[in-house]
C-alpha positions as CSV (number, residue, x, y, z in Angstrom):
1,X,59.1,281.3,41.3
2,X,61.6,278.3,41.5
3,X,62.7,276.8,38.3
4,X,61.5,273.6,39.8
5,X,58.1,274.6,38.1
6,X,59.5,274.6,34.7
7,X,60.2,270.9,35.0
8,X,57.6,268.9,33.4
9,X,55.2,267.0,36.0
10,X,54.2,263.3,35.5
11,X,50.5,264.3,34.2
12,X,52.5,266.1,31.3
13,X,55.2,264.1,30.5
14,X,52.4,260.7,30.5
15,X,50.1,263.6,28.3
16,X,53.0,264.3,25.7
17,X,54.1,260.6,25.3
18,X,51.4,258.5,26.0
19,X,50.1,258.3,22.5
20,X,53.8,257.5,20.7
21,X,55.0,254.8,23.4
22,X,51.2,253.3,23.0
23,X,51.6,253.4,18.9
24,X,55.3,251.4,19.4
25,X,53.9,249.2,22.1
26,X,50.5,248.3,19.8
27,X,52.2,247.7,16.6
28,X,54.7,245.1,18.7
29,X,52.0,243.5,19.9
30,X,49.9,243.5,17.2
31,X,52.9,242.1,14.9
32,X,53.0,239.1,17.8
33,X,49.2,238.3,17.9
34,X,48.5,237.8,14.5
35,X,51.7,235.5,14.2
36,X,49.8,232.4,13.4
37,X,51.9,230.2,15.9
38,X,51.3,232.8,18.2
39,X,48.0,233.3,17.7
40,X,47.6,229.1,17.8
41,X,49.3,229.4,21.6
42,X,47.1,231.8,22.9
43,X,44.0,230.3,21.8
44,X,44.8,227.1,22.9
45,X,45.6,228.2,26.5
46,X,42.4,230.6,26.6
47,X,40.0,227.5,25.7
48,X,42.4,225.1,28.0
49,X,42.3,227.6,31.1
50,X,38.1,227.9,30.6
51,X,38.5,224.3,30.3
52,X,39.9,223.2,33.0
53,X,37.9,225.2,35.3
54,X,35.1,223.5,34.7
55,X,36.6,220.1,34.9
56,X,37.8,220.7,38.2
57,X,34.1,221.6,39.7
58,X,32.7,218.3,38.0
59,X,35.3,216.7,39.7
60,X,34.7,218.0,43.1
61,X,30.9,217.8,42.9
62,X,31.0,214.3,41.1
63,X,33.8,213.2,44.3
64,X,31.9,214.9,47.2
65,X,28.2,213.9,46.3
66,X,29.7,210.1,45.9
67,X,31.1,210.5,49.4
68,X,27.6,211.8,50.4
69,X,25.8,209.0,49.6
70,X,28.6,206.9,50.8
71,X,27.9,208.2,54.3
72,X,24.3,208.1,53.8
73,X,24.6,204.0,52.7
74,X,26.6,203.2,55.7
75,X,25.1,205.2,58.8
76,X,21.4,205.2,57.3
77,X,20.6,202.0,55.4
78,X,22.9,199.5,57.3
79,X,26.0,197.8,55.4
80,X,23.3,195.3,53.7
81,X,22.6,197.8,51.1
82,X,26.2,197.7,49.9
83,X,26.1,193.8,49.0
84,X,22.9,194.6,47.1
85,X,24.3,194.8,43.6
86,X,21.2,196.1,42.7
87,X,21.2,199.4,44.8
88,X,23.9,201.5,45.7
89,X,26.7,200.0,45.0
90,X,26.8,200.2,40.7
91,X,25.6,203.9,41.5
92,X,28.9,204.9,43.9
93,X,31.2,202.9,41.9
94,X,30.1,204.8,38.7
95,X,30.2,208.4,40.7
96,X,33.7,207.3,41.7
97,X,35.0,206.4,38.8
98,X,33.6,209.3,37.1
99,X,34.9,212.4,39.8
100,X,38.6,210.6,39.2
101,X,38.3,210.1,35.2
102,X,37.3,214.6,35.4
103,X,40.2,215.2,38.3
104,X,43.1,213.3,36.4
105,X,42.0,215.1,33.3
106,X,42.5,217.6,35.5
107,X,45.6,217.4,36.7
108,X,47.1,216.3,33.4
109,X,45.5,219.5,31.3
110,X,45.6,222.0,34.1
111,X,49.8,221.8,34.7
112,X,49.7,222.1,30.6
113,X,47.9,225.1,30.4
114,X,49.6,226.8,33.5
115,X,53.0,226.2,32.2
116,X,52.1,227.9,28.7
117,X,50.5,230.5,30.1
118,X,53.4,231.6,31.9
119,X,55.3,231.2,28.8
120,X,52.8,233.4,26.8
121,X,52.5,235.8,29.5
122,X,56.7,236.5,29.5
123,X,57.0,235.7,25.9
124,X,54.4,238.5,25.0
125,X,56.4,241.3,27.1
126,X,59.4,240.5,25.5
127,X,57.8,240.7,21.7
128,X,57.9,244.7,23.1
129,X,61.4,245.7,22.0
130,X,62.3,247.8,25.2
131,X,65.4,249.8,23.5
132,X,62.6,250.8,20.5
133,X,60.8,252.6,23.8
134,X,63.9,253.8,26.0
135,X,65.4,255.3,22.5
136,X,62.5,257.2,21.7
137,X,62.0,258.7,25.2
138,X,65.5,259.6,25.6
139,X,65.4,261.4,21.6
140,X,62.0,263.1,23.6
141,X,64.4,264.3,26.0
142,X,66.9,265.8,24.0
143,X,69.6,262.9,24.0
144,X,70.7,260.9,21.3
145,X,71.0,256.9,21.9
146,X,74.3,255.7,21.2
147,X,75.5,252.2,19.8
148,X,78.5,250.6,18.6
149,X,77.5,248.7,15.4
150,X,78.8,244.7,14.3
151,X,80.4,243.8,11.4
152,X,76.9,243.5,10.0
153,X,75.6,247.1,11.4
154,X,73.9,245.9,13.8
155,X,73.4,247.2,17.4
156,X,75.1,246.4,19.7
157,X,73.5,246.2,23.5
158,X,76.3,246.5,25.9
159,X,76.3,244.8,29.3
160,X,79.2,245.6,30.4
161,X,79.1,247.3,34.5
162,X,79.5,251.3,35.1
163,X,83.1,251.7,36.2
164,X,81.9,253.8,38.7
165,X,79.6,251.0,40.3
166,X,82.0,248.0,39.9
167,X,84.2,249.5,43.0
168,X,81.9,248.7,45.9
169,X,84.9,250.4,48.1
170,X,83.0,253.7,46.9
171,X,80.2,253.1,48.7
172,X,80.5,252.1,52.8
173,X,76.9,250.6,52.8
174,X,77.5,248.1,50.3
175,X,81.5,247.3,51.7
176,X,80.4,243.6,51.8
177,X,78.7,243.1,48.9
178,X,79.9,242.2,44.9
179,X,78.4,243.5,42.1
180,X,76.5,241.6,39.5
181,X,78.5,241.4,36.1
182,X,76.9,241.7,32.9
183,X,73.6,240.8,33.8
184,X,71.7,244.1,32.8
185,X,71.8,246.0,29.9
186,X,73.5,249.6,29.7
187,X,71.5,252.5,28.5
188,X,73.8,255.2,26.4
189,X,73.3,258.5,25.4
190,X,74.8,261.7,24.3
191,X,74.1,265.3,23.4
192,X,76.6,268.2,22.6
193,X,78.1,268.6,25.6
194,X,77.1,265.3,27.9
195,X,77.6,261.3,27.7
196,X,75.2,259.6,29.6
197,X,74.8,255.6,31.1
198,X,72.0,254.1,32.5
199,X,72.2,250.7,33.9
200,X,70.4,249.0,36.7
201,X,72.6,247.4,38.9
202,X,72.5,244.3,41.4
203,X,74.7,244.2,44.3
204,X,75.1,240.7,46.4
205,X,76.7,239.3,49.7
206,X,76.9,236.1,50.8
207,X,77.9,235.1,54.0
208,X,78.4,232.0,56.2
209,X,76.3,232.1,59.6
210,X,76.3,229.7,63.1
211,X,73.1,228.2,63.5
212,X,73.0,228.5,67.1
213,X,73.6,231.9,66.5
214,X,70.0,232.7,64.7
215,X,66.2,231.3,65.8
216,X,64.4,228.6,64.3
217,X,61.9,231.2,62.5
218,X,65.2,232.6,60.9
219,X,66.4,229.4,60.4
220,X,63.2,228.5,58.4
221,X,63.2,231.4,56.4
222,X,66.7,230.9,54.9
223,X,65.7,227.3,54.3
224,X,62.5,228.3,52.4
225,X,65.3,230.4,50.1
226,X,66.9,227.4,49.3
227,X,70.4,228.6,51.1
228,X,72.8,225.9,51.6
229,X,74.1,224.2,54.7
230,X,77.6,223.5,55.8
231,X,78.3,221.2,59.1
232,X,77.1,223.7,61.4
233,X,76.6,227.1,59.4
234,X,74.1,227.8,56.9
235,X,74.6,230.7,53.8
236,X,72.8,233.6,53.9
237,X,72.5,235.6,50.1
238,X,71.5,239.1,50.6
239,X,70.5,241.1,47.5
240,X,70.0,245.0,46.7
241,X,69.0,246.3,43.5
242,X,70.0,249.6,42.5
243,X,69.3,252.0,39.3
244,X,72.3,253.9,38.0
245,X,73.5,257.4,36.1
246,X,76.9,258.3,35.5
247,X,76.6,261.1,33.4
248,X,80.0,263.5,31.7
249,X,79.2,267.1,31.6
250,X,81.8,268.8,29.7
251,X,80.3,272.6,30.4
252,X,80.6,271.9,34.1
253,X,83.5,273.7,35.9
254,X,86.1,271.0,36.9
255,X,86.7,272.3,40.3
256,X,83.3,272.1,41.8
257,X,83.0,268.4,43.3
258,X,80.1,267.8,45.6
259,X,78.1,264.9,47.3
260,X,73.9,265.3,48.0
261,X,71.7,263.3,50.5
262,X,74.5,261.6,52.1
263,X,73.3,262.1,55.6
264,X,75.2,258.5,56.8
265,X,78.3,259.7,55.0
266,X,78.2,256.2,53.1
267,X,80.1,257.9,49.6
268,X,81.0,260.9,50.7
269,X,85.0,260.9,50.2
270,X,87.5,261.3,52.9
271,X,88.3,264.9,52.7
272,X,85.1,266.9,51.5
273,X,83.4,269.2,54.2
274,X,80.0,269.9,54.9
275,X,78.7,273.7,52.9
276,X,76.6,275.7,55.1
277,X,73.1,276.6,54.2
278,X,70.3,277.6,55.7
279,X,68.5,275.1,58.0
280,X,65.5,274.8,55.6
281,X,67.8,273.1,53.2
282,X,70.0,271.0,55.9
283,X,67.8,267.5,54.7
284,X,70.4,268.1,51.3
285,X,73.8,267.7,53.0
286,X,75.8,269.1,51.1
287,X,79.6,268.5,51.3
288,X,82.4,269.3,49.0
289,X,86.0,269.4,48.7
290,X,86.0,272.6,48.3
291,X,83.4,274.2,50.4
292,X,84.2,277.7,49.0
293,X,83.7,277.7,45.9
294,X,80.2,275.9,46.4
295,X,79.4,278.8,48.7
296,X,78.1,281.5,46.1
297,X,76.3,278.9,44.6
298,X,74.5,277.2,48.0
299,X,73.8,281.1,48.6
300,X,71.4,281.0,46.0
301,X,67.9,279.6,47.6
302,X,66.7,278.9,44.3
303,X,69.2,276.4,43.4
304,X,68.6,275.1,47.0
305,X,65.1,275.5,46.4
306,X,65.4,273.8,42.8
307,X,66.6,270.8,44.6
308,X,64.5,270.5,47.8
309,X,61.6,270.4,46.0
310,X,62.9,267.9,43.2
311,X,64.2,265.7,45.7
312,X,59.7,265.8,47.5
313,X,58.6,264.8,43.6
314,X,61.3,262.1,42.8
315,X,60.6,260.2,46.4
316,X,56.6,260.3,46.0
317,X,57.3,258.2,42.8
318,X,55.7,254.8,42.9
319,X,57.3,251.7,41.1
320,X,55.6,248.7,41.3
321,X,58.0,245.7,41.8
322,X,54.5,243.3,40.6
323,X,52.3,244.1,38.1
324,X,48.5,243.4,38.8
325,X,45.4,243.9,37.0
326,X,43.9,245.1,40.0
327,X,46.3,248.2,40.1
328,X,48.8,248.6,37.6
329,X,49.8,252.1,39.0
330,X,50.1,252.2,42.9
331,X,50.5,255.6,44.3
332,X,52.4,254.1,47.4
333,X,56.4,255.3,47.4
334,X,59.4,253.3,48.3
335,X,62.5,254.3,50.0
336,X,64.7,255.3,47.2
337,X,67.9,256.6,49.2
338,X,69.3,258.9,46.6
339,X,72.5,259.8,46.5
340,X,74.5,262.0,44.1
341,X,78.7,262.3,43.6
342,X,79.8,264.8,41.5
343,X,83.5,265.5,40.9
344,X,85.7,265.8,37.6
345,X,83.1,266.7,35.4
346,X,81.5,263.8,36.4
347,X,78.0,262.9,37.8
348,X,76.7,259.8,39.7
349,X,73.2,258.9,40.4
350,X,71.7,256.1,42.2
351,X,69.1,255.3,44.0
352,X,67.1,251.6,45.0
353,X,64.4,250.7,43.1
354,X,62.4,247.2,43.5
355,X,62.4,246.0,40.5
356,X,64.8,246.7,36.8
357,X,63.8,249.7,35.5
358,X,63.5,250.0,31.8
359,X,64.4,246.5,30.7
360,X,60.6,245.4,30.6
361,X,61.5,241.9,32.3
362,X,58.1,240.5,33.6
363,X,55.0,238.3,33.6
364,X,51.5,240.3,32.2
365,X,48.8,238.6,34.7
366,X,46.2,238.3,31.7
367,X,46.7,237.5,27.7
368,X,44.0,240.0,26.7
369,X,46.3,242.5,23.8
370,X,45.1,245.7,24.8
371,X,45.4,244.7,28.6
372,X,48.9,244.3,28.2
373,X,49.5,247.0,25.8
374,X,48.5,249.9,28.6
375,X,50.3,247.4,31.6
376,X,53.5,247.9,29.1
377,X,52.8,251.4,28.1
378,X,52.4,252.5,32.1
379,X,55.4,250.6,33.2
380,X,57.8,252.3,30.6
381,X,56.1,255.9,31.6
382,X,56.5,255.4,35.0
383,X,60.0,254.4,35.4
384,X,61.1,256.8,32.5
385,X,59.8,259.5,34.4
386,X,61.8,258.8,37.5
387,X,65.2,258.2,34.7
388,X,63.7,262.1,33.7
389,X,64.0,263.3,37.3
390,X,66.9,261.5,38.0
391,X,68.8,263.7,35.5
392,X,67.2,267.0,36.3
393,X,69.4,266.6,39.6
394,X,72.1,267.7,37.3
395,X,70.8,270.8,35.9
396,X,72.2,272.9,39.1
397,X,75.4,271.8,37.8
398,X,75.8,272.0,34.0
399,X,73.6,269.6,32.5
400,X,71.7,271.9,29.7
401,X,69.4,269.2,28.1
402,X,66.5,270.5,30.2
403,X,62.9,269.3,29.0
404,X,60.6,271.9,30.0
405,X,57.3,273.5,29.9
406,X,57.3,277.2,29.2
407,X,57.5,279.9,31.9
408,X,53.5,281.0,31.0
409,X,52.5,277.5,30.9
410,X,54.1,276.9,34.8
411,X,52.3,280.7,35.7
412,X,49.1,278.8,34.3
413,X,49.2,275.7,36.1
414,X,50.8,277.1,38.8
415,X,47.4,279.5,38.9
416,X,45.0,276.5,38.4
């Protein structure tokens, strides 16, 4: 049996944690509701959007029945009707008046109520302290959040960049591109024997293209971005959003130095050589600086085994990069790219992801409080779960802060 069955699967990790994460999430929430200015807000913009609604089909009926009758005077009755002021024309010019007295109520009440809805509907997320969740999933997982404290003893939330990340010459795919500084927040962690940061990360490239050079529907499409034009070039902003581990693993043997999934070579550094395996496990491309050593261990199928059939769960994730009532929890995957450097005692994970993981940085589509409370509490599963994955890439390779079920629970589901 590979030891890939001892990691916990989605249904159990969301079985074990729902109920805290919900408990956090709830009492945030609830804290926010019954805020009286809060509660004012939301009140208003409930009876303002069912207001408005309603307005707006008066409107419409009021303006379309008054151009009814219009057509109805003129083609039917003959323009002697109109300079009758005792037939239809006191009746249209009160219809009229009426549809535009409901529309510009309208359209003075309706931008109102959008605007602070869109407020409420960020402003309610962020109530939901995200470090409160992340810290209490990564205790669950056997690591202990670290902080640097103020003069006051407060916590500190760094945003400084990965080190690792901040050279884009380690990566060939992303040569052209800068990375984002202190825009996201950094995730720490430690246990005995590893230090662990978290960060999503945001690489950008801008460049400087002929317009002759690209069609008009291309043309279009960076003008609808809002990119800038220069006499006779126009900017073109590329973005890619990545999620990142580095991870220090102390019990790991400072020789071994290895890259995963790197099929393009895009990390890989000059030097390292491919490890032979068997062919079933050639979609891991393994290379090393020291192919040798690495042998004894790639000769093991379960380790190869361990990470083949991680590597199937992590890309059949789903992470939603909007959140809709409709479906909060889309089973549809994205293409992830992994990739994984190891070298020095040191681990690197990253992988794309279409939207920040973690940070909780978005707009709930409704202001109902239990709505948004499972919308929040599926989010931080989800994307926790992949983090969870993420690390049990390391396991192979010294990381011994393995959340696990037990070897007769994975006989029993494995019998199921």
């Amino acid at each position: 049996m590979s030891n890939f069955n001892l990691i916990l699967s989605r249904e159990k990790f969301n079985h074990q944690q729902y109920a805290p994460v919900k408990g956090i999430v709830k009492a945030k929430l609830n804290e926010y509701y019954a805020e009286k200015k809060n509660s004012r807000k939301i009140n208003l913009a409930t009876v303002g959007a069912y207001v408005s609604i309603p307005l707006f089909i008066i409107a419409v009926i009021l303006l379309l029945s008054s151009v009814a009758i219009s057509f109805v005077v003129i083609f039917k009755t003959g323009n002697n009707w109109l300079l009758q002021p005792d037939h239809f024309r006191p009746l249209l010019a009160s219809l009229y008046s009426l549809a535009f007295v409901f529309l510009i109520a309208w359209c003075i009440l309706y931008p109102i109520v959008f605007n602070a809805r869109v407020f409420l509907k960020r402003d309610i997320v962020a109530s939901v302290n995200n470090r409160e969740l992340t810290d209490h999933l990564l205790d669950y997982i056997g690591l202990k959040p670290l902080y640097k404290n103020d003069e006051n003893d407060n916590k500190i939330v760094n945003f400084a960049n990965i080190s690792f990340f901040k050279n884009t010459s380690n990566f060939k795919n992303l040569s052209k591109f800068n990375v984002i500084n202190n825009k996201y927040e950094m995730y720490e962690a430690v246990s005995n024997k590893q230090l662990i940061r978290m960060q999503n990360i945001e690489f950008r490239s801008e460049e400087w293209i002929k317009l002759n050079d690209l069609s008009n529907k291309e043309i279009k499409k960076l003008k609808s971005a809002k990119s800038l034009i220069y006499k006779d070039k126009i900017q073109k902003i590329e973005n890619k959003l990545y999620f990142g581990i580095a991870a220090k693993l102390l019990n790991l043997n400072k020789n071994v130095s290895l890259t995963l999934f790197d099929e393009l070579n895009n990390y890989t550094p000059e030097g390292f050589k491919k490890v032979e395996v068997k062919d079933e496990f050639m979609t891991l491309n393994i290379n090393s600086e020291e192919p040798s050593l690495m042998q004894k261990w790639a000769s093991d199928t379960n380790n190869l085994s361990y990470l083949s059939d991680l590597k199937n769960e992590f890309d059949s994730i789903a992470i939603n990069s909007s959140i809709s009532l409709k479906n909060s929890r889309k089973d549809k995957s994205f293409a992830k790219d992994l990739a994984i450097l190891i070298k020095n005692q040191e681990a690197f994970i990253w992988f794309k992801t279409p939207t920040q993981l973690l940070d909780l940085y978005f707009k709930t589509p409704t202001l109902n409080k239990e709505t948004v409370t499972e919308l929040i509490v599926n989010k931080i599963l989800d994307e926790f779960y992949l983090v969870y994955l993420s690390l049990m890439f390391l396991a192979p390779f010294g990381y011994d802060n393995v959340v696990s079920i037990s070897e007769n629970e994975a006989k029993e589901e494995s019998s199921n």
